[in-house]
PQR file of N, CA, C, O and H, with PARSE charges and radii, in Angstrom:
ATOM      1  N   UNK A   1      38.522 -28.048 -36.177 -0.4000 1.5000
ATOM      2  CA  UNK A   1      38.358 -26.854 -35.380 -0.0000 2.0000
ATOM      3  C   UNK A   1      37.657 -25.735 -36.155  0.5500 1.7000
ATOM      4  O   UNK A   1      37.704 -24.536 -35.879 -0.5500 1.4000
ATOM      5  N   UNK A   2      36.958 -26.351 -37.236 -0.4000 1.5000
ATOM      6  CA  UNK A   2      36.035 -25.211 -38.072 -0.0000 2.0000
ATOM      7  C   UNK A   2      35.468 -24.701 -37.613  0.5500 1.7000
ATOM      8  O   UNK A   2      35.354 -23.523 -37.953 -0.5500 1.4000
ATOM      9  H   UNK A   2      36.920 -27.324 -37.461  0.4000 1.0000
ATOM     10  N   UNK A   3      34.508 -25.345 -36.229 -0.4000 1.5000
ATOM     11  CA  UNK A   3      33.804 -24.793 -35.349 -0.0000 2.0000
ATOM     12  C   UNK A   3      33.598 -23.282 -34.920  0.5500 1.7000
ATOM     13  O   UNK A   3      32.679 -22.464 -34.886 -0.5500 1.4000
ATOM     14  H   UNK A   3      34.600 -26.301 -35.952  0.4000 1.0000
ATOM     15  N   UNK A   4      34.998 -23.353 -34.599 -0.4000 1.5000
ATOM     16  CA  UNK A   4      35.542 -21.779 -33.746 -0.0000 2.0000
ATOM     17  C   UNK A   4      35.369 -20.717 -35.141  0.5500 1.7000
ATOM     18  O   UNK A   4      35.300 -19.503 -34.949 -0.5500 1.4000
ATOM     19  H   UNK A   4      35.745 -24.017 -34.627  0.4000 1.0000
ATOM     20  N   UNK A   5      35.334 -21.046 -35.947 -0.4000 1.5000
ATOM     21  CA  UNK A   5      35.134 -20.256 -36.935 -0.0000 2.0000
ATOM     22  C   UNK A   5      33.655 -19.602 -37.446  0.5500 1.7000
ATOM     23  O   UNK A   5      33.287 -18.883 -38.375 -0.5500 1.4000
ATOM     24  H   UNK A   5      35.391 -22.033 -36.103  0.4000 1.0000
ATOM     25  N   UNK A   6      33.060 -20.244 -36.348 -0.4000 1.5000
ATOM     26  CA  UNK A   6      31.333 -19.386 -36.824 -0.0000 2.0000
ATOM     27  C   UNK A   6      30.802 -18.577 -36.379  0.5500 1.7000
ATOM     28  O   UNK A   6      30.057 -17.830 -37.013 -0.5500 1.4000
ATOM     29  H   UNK A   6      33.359 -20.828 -35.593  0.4000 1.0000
ATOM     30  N   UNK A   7      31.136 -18.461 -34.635 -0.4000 1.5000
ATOM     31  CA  UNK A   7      30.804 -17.113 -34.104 -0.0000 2.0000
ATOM     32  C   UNK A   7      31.897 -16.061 -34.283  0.5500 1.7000
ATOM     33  O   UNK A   7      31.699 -14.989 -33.712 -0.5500 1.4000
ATOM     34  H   UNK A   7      31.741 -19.068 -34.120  0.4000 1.0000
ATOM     35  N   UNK A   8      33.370 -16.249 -35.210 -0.4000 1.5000
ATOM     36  CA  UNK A   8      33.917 -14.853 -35.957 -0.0000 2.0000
ATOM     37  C   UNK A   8      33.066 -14.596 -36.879  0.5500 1.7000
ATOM     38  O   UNK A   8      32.198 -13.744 -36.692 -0.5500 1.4000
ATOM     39  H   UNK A   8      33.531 -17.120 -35.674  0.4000 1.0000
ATOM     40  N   UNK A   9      33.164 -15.295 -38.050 -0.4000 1.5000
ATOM     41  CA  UNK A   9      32.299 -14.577 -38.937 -0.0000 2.0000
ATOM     42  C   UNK A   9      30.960 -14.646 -38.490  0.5500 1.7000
ATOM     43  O   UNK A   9      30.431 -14.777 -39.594 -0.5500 1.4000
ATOM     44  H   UNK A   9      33.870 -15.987 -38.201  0.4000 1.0000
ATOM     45  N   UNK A  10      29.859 -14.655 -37.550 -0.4000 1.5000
ATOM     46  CA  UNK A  10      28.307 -14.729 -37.395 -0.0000 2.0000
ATOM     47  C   UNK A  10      28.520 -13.187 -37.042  0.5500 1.7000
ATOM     48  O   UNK A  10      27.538 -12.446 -37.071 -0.5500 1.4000
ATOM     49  H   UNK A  10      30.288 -14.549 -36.653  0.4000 1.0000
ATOM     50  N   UNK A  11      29.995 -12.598 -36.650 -0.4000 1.5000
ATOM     51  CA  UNK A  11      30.002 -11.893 -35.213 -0.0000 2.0000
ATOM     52  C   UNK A  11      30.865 -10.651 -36.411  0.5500 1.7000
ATOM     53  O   UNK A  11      30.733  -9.444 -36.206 -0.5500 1.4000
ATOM     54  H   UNK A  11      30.794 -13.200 -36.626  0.4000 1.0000
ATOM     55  N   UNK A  12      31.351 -10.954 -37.103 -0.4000 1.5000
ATOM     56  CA  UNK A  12      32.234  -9.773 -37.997 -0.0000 2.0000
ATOM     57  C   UNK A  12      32.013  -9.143 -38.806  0.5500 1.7000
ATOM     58  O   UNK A  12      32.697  -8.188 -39.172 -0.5500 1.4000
ATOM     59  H   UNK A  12      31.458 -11.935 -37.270  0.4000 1.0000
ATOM     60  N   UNK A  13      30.762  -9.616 -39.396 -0.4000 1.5000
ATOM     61  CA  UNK A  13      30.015  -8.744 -40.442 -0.0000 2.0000
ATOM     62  C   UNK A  13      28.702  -7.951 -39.957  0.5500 1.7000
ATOM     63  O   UNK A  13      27.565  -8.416 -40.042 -0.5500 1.4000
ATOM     64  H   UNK A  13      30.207 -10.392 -39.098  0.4000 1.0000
ATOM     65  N   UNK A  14      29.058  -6.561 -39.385 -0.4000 1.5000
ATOM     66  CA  UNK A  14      28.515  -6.218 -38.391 -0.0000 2.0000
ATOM     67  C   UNK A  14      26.868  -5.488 -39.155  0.5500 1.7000
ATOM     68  O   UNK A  14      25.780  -5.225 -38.643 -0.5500 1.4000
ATOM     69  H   UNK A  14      29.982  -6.183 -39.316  0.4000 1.0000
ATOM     70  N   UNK A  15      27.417  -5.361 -40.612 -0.4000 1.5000
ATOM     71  CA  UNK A  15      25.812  -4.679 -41.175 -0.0000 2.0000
ATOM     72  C   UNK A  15      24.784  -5.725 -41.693  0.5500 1.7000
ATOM     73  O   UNK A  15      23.856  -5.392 -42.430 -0.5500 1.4000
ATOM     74  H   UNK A  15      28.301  -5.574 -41.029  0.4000 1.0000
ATOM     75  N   UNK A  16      25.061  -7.485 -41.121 -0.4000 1.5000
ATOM     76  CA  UNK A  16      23.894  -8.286 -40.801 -0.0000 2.0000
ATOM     77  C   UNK A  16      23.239  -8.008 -39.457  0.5500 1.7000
ATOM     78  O   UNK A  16      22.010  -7.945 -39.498 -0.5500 1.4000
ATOM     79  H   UNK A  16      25.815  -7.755 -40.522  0.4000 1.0000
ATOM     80  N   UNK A  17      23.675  -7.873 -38.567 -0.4000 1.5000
ATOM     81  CA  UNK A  17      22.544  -7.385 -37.375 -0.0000 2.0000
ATOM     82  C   UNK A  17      22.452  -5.533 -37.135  0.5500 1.7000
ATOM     83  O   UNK A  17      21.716  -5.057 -36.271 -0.5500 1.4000
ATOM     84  H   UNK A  17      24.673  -7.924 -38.535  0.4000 1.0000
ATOM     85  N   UNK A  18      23.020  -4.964 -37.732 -0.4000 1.5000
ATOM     86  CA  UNK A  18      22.927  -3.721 -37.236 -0.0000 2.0000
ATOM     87  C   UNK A  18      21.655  -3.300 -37.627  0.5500 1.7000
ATOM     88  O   UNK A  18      21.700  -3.092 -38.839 -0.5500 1.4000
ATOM     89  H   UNK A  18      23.618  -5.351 -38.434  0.4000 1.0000
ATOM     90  N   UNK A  19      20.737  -3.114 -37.260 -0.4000 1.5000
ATOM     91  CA  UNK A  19      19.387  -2.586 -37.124 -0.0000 2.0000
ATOM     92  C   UNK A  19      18.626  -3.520 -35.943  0.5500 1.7000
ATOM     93  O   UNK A  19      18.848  -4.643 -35.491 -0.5500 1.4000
ATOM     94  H   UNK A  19      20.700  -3.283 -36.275  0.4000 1.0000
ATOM     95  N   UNK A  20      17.347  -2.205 -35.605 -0.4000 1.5000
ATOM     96  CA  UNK A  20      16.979  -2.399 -34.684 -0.0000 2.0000
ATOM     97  C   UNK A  20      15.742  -3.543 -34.675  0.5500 1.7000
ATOM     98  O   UNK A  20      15.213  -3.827 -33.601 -0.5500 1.4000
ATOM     99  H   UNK A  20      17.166  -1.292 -35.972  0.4000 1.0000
ATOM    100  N   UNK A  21      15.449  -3.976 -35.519 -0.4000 1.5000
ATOM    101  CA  UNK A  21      13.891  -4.884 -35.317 -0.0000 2.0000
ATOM    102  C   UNK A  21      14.744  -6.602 -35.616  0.5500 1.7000
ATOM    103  O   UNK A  21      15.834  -6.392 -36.147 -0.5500 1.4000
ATOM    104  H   UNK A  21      15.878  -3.746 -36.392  0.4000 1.0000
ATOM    105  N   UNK A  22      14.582  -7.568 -35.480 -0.4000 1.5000
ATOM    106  CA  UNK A  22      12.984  -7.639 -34.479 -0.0000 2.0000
ATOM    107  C   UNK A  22      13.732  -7.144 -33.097  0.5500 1.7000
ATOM    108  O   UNK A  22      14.909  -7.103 -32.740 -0.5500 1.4000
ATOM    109  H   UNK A  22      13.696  -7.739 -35.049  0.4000 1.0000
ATOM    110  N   UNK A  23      12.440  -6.777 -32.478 -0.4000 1.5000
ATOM    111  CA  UNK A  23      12.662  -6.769 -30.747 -0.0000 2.0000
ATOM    112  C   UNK A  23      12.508  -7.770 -30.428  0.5500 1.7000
ATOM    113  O   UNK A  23      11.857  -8.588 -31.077 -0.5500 1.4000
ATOM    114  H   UNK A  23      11.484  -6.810 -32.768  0.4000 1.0000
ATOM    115  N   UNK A  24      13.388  -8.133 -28.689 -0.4000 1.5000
ATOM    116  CA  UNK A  24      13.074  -9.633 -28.104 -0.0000 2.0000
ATOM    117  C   UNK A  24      13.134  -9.062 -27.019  0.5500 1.7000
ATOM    118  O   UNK A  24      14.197  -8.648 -26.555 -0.5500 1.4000
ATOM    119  H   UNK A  24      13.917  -7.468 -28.162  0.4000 1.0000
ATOM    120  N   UNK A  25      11.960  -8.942 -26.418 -0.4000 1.5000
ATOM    121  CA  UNK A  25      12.028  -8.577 -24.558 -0.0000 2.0000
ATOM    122  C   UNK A  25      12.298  -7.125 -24.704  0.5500 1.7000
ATOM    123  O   UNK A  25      12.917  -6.757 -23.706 -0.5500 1.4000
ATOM    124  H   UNK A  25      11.097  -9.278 -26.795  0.4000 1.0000
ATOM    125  N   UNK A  26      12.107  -6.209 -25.477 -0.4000 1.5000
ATOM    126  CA  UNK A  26      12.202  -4.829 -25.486 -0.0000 2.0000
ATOM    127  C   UNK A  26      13.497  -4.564 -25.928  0.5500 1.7000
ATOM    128  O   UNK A  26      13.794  -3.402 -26.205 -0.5500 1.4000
ATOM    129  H   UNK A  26      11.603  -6.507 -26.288  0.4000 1.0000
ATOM    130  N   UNK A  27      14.538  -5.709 -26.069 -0.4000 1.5000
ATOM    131  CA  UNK A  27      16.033  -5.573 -26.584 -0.0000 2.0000
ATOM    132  C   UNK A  27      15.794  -5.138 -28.672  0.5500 1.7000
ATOM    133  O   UNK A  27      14.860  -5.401 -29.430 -0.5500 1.4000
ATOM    134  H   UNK A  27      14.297  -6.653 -25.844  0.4000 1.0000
ATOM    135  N   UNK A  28      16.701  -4.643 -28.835 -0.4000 1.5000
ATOM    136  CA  UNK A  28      16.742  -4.000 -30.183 -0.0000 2.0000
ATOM    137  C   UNK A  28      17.496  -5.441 -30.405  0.5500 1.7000
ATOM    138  O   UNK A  28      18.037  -5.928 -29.412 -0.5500 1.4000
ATOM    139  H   UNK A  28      17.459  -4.429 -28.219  0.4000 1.0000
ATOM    140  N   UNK A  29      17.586  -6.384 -32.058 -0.4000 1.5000
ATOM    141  CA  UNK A  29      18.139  -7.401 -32.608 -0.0000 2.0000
ATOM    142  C   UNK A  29      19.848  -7.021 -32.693  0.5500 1.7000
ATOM    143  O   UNK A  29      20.578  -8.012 -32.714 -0.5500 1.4000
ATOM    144  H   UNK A  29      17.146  -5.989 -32.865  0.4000 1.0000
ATOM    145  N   UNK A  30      20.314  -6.093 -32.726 -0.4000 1.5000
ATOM    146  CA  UNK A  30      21.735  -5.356 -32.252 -0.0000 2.0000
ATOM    147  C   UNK A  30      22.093  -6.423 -31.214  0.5500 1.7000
ATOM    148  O   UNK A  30      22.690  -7.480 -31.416 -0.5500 1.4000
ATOM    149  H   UNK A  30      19.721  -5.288 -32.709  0.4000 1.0000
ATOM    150  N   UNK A  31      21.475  -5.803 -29.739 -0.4000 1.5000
ATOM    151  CA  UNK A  31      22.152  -6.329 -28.800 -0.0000 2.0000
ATOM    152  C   UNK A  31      22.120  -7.978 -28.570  0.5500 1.7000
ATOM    153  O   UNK A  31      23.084  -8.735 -28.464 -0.5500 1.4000
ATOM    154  H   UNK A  31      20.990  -4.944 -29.575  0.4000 1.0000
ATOM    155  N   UNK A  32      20.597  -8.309 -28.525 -0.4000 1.5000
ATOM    156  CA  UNK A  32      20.442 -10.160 -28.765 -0.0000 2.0000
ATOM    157  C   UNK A  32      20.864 -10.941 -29.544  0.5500 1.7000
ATOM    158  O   UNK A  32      21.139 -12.135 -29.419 -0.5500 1.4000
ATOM    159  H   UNK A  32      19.813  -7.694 -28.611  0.4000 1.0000
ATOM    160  N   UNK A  33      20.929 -10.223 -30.432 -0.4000 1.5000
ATOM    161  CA  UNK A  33      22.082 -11.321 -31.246 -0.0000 2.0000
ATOM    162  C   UNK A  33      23.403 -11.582 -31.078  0.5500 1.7000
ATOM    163  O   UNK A  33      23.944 -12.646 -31.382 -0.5500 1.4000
ATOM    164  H   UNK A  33      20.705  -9.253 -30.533  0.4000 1.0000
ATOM    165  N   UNK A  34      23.982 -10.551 -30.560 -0.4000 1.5000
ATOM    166  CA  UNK A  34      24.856 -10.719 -29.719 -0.0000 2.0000
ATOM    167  C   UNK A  34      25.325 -11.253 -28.211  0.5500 1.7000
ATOM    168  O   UNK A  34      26.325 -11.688 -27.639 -0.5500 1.4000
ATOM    169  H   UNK A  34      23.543  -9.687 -30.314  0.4000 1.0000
ATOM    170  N   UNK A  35      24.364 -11.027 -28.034 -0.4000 1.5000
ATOM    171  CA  UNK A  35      24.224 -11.779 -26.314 -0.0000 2.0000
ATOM    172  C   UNK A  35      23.963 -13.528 -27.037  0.5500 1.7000
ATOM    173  O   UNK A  35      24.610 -14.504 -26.657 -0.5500 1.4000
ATOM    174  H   UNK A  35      23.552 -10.673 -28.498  0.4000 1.0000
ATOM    175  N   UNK A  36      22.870 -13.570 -28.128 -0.4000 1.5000
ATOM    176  CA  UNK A  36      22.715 -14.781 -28.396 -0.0000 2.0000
ATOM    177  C   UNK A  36      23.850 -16.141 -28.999  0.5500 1.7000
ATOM    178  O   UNK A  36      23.812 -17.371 -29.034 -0.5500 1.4000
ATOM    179  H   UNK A  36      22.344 -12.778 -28.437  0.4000 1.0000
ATOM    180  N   UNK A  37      24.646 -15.237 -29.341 -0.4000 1.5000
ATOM    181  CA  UNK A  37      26.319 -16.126 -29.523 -0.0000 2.0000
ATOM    182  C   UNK A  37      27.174 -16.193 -28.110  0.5500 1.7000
ATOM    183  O   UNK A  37      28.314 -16.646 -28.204 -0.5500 1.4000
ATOM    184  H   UNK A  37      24.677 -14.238 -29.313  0.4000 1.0000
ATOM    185  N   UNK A  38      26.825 -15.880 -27.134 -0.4000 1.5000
ATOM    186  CA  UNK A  38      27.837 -16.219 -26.247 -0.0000 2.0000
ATOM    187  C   UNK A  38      27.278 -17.446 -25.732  0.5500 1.7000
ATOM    188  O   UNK A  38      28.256 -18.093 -25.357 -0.5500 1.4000
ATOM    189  H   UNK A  38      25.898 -15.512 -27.057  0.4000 1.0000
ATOM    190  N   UNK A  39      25.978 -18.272 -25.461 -0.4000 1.5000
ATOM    191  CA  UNK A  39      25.948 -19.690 -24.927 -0.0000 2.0000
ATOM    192  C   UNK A  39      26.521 -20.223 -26.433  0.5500 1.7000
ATOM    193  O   UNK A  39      27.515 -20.947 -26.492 -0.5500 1.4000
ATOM    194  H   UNK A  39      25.184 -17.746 -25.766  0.4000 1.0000
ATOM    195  N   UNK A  40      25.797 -19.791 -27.621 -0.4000 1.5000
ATOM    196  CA  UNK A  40      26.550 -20.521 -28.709 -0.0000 2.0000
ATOM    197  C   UNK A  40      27.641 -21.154 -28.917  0.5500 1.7000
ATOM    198  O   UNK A  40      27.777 -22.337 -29.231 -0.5500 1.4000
ATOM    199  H   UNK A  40      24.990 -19.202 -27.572  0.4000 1.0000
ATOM    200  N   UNK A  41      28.790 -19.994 -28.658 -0.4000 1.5000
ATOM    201  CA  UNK A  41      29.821 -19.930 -28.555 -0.0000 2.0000
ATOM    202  C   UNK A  41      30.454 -21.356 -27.669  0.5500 1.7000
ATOM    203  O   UNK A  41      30.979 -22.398 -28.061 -0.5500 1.4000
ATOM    204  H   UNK A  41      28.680 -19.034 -28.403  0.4000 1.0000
ATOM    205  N   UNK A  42      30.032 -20.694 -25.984 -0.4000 1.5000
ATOM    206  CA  UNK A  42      30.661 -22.286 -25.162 -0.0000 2.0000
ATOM    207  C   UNK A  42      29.998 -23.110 -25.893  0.5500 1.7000
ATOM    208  O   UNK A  42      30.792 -24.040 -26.037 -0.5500 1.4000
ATOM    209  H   UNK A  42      29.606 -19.847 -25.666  0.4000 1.0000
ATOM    210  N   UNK A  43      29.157 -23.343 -26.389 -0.4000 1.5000
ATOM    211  CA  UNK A  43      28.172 -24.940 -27.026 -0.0000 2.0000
ATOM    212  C   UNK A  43      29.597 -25.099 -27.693  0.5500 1.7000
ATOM    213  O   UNK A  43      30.432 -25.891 -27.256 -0.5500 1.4000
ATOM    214  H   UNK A  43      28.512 -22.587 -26.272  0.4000 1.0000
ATOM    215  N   UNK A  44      29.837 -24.158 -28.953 -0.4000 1.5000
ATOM    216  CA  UNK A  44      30.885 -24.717 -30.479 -0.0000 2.0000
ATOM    217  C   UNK A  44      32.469 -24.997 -29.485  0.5500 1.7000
ATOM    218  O   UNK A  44      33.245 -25.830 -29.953 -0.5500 1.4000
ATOM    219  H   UNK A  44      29.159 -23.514 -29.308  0.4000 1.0000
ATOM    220  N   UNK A  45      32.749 -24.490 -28.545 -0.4000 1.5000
ATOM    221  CA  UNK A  45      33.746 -24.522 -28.030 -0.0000 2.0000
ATOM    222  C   UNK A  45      33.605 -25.920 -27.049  0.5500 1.7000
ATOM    223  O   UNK A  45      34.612 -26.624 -26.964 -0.5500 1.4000
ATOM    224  H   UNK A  45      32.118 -23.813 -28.165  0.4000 1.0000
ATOM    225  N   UNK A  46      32.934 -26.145 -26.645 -0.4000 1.5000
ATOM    226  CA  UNK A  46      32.726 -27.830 -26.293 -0.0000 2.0000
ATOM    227  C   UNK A  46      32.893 -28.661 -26.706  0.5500 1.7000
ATOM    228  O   UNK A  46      33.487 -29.674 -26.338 -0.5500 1.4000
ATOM    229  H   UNK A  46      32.117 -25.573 -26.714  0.4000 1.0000
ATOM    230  N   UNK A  47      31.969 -28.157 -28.306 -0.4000 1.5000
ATOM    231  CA  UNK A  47      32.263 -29.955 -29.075 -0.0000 2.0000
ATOM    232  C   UNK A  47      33.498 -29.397 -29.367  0.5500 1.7000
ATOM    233  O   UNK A  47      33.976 -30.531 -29.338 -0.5500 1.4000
ATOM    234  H   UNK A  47      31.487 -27.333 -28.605  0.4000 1.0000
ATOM    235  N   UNK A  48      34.460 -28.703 -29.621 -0.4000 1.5000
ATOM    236  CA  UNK A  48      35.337 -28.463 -30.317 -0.0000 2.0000
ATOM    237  C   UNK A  48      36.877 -28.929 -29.466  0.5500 1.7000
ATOM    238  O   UNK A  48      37.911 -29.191 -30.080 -0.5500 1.4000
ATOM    239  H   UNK A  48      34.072 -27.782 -29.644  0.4000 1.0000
ATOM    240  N   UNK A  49      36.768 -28.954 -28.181 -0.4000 1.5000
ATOM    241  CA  UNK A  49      37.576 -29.597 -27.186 -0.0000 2.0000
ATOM    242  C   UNK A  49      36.741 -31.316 -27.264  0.5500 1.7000
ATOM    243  O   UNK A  49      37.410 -32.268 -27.666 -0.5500 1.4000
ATOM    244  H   UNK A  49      35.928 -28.741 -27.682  0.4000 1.0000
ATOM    245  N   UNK A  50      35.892 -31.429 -27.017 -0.4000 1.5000
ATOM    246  CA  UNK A  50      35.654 -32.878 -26.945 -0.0000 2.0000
ATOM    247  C   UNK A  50      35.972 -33.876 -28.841  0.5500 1.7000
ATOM    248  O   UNK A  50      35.767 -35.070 -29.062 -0.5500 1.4000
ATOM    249  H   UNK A  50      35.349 -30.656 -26.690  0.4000 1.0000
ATOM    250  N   UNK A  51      36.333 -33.145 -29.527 -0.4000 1.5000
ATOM    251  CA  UNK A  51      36.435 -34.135 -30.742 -0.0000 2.0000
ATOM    252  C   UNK A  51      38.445 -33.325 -30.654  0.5500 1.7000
ATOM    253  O   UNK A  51      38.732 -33.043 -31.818 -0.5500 1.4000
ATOM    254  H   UNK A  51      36.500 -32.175 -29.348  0.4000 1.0000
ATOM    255  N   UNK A  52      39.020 -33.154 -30.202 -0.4000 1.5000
ATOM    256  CA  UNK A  52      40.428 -32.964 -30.036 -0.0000 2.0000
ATOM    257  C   UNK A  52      41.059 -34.105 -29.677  0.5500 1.7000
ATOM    258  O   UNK A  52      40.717 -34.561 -28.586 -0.5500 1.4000
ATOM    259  H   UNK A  52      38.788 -33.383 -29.257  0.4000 1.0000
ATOM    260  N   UNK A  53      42.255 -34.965 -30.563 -0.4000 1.5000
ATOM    261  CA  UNK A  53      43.040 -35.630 -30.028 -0.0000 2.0000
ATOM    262  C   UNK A  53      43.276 -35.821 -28.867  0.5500 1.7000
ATOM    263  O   UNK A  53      43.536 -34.851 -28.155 -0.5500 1.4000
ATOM    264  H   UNK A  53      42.533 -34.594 -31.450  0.4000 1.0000
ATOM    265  N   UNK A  54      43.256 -37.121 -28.336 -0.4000 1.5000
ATOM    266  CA  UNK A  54      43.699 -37.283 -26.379 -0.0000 2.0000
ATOM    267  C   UNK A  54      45.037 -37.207 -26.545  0.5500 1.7000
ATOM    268  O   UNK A  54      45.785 -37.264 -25.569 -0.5500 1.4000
ATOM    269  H   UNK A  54      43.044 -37.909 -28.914  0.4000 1.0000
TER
END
């Protein structure tokens, strides 16, 4: 279940994305990188239920 453990820390050390460049779609790297861990997220949380004991 190491998994679940990458979007805390990708997500907790907040003065790796805090600034504004690159832009993506006029979004500052702040907000997209953040938006960009939430499909992440269900992805790691998928395999992370599918390799769980039946």
């Amino acid at each position: 279940m190491w998994l679940l453990v990458l979007p805390f820390i990708g997500l907790l050390w907040v003065p790796f994305y805090n600034h504004p460049t690159p832009e993506l779609f006029g979004f500052p790297f702040f907000y997209w990188y953040q938006l960009a861990w939430v499909p992440v997220t269900s992805l790691l949380l998928w395999l992370a239920y599918r390799r769980r004991p039946r």
